[in-house]
C-alpha positions as CSV (number, residue, x, y, z in Angstrom):
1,X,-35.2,13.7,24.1
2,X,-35.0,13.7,20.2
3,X,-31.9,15.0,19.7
4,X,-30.4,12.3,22.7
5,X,-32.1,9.7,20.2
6,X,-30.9,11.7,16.7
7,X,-27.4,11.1,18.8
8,X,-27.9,7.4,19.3
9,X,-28.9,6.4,15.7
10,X,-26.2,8.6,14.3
11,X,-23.7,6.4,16.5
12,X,-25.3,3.3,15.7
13,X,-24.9,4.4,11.9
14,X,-21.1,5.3,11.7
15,X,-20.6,2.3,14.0
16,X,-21.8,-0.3,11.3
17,X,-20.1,1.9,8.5
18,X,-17.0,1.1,10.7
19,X,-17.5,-2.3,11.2
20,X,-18.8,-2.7,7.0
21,X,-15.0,-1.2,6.2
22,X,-13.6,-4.0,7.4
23,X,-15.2,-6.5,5.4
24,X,-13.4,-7.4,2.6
25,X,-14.8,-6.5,-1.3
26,X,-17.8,-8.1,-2.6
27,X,-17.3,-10.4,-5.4
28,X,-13.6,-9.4,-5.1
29,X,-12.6,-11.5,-1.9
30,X,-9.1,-11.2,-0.5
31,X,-6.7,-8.5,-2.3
32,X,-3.0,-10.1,-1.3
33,X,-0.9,-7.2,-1.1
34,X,2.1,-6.8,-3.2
35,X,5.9,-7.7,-0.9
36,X,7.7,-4.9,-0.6
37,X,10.6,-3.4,-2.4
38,X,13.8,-5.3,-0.4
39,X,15.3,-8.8,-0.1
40,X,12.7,-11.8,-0.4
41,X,14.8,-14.4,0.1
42,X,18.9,-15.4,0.6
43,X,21.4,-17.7,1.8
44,X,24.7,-18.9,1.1
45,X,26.5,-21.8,0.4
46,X,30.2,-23.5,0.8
47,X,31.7,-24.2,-2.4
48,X,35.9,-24.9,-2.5
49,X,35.9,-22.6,0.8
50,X,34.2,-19.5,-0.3
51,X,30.7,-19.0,0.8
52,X,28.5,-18.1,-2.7
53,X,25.4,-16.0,-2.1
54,X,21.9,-16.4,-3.8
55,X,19.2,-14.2,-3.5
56,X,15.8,-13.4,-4.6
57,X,14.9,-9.4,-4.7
58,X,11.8,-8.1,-5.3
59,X,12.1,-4.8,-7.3
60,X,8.8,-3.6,-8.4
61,X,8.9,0.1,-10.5
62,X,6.1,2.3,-11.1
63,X,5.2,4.4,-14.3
64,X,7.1,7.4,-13.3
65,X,10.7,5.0,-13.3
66,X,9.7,3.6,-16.5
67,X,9.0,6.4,-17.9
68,X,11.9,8.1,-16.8
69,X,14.3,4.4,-17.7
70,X,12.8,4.8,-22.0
71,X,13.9,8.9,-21.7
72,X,17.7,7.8,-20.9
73,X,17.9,7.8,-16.7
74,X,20.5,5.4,-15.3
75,X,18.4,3.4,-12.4
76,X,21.3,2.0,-10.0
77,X,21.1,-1.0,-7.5
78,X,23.5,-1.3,-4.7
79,X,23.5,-4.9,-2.6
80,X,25.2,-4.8,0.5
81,X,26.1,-7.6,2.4
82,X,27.4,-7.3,6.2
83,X,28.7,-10.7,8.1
84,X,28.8,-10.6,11.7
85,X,30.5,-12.4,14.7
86,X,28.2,-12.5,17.7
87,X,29.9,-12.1,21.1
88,X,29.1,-12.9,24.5
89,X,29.7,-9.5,26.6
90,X,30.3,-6.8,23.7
91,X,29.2,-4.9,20.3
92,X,28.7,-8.0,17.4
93,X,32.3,-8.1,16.0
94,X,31.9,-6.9,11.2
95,X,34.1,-9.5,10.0
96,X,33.2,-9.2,6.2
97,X,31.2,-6.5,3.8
98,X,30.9,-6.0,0.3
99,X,29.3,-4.0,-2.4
100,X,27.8,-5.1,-5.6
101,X,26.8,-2.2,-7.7
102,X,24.8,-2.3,-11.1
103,X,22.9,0.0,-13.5
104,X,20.1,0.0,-15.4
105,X,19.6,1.7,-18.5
106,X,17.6,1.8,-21.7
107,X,19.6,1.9,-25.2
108,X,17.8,4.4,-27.5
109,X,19.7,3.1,-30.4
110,X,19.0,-0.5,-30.2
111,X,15.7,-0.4,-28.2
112,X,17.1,-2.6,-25.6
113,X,17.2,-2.7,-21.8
114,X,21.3,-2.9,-20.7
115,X,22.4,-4.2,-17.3
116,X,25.7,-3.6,-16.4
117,X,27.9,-5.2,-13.2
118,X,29.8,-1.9,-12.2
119,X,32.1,-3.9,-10.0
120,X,33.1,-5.9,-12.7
121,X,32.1,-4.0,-15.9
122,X,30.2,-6.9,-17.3
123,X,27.2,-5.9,-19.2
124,X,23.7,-8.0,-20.8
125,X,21.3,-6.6,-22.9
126,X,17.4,-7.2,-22.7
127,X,14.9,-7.0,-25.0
128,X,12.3,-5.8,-22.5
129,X,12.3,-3.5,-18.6
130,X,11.0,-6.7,-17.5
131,X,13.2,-9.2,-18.5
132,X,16.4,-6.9,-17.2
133,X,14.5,-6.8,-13.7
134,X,13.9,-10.7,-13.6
135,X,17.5,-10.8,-14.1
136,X,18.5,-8.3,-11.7
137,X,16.2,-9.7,-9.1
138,X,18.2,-12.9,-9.0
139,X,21.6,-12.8,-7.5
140,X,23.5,-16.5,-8.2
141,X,26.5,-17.6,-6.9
142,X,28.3,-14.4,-6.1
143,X,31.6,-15.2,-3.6
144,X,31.1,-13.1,-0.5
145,X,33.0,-14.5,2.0
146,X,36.2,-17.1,2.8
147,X,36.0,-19.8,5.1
148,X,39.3,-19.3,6.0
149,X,37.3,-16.2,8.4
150,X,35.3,-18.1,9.8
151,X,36.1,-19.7,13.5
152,X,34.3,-22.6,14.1
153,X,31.6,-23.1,16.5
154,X,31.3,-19.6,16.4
155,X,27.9,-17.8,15.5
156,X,27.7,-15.7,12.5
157,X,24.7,-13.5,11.0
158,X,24.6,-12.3,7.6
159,X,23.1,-9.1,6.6
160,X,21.6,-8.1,3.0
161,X,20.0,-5.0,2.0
162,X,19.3,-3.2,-1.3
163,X,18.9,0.3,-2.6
164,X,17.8,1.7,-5.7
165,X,18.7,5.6,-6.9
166,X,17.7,7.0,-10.2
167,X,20.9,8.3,-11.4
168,X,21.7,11.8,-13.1
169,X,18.4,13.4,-12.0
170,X,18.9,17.1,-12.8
171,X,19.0,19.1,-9.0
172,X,16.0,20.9,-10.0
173,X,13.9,17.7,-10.6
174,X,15.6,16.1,-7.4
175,X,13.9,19.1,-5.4
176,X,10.2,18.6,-7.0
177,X,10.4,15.0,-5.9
178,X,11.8,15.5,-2.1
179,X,8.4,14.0,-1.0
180,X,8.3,11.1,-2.9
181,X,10.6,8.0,-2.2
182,X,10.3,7.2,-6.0
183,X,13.7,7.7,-7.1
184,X,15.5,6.9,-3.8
185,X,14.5,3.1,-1.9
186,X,16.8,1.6,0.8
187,X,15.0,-1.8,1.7
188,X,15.1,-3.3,5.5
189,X,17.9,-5.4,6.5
190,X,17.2,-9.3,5.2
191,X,19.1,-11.3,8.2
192,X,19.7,-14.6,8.8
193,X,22.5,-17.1,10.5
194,X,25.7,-18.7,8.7
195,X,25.2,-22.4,9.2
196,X,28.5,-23.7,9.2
């Protein structure tokens, strides 16, 4: 009989424990949680019949990447971009891709954050990590596509992803961090429809 009740008021116990958890924080209130590493926002736009993409990435790093940025590590960014051609009775139809490559690293010399375009070699220096991530995390006006590919009336879906590698990390080091996804991100696909 007393261990029946001893059962009861145990349950009744973890049962309003359960229920407490989900309660948010006192004092605290609602803790928004941070987006995740990928593709926040994009779209393109016709200008003299090439389509232009913008994009807003969200490309947060924690103290292990910065650390390892200020001892010399290359951090690299690839964007890829897929267009599509829906069709009716068959596989979607890839009717453009491209990759747009860049590197991060931090100059010992001069102090200074450098991001380089490795597609086209152009390269801007920063005087802080988070001033060259701002500026990576906006992509403005890069051609990705000609109109002249596009049928009309046709639907098309575009397709943005981005992953981030920490460059030249010595094999040894690689294996220590095979269960972390630190140095190695691949975000989910960002899609969304070519209005034409």
């Amino acid at each position: 009989m007393r261990s029946a009740r001893s059962f009861r008021s145990i349950s009744r116990r973890l049962a309003l424990l359960g229920a407490l958890s989900l309660l948010p924080p006192l004092g605290g209130g609602l803790i928004a949680a941070e987006p995740p590493f990928g593709v926040r926002t994009a779209y393109v736009q016709l200008v003299e019949n090439v389509y232009l993409l913008s994009a807003r990435l969200h490309l947060p790093l924690n103290e292990r990447l910065r650390e390892a940025l200020k001892d010399g590590v290359p951090l690299k960014l690839e964007l890829e971009l897929e267009v599509n051609g829906s069709r009716r009775f068959w596989l979607n139809e890839g009717v453009a891709s491209l990759r747009q490559l860049y590197q991060l690293q931090y100059d010992a010399v001069s102090g200074r954050y450098l991001v380089r375009n490795l597609n086209s070699g152009e390269q801007t220096s920063f005087p802080t990590l988070d001033d060259a991530l701002e500026q990576l995390s906006q992509i403005s006006g890069l051609p990705v596509l000609d109109r002249a590919l596009i049928e009309p009336g046709r639907r098309y879906d575009l397709n943005l992803r981005v992953t981030r590698d920490l460059g030249d990390i010595p094999v040894a080091l690689r294996v220590l961090m095979f269960w972390t996804d630190d140095w190695h991100r691949v975000s989910e696909w960002y899609t969304w429809p070519l209005l034409q």
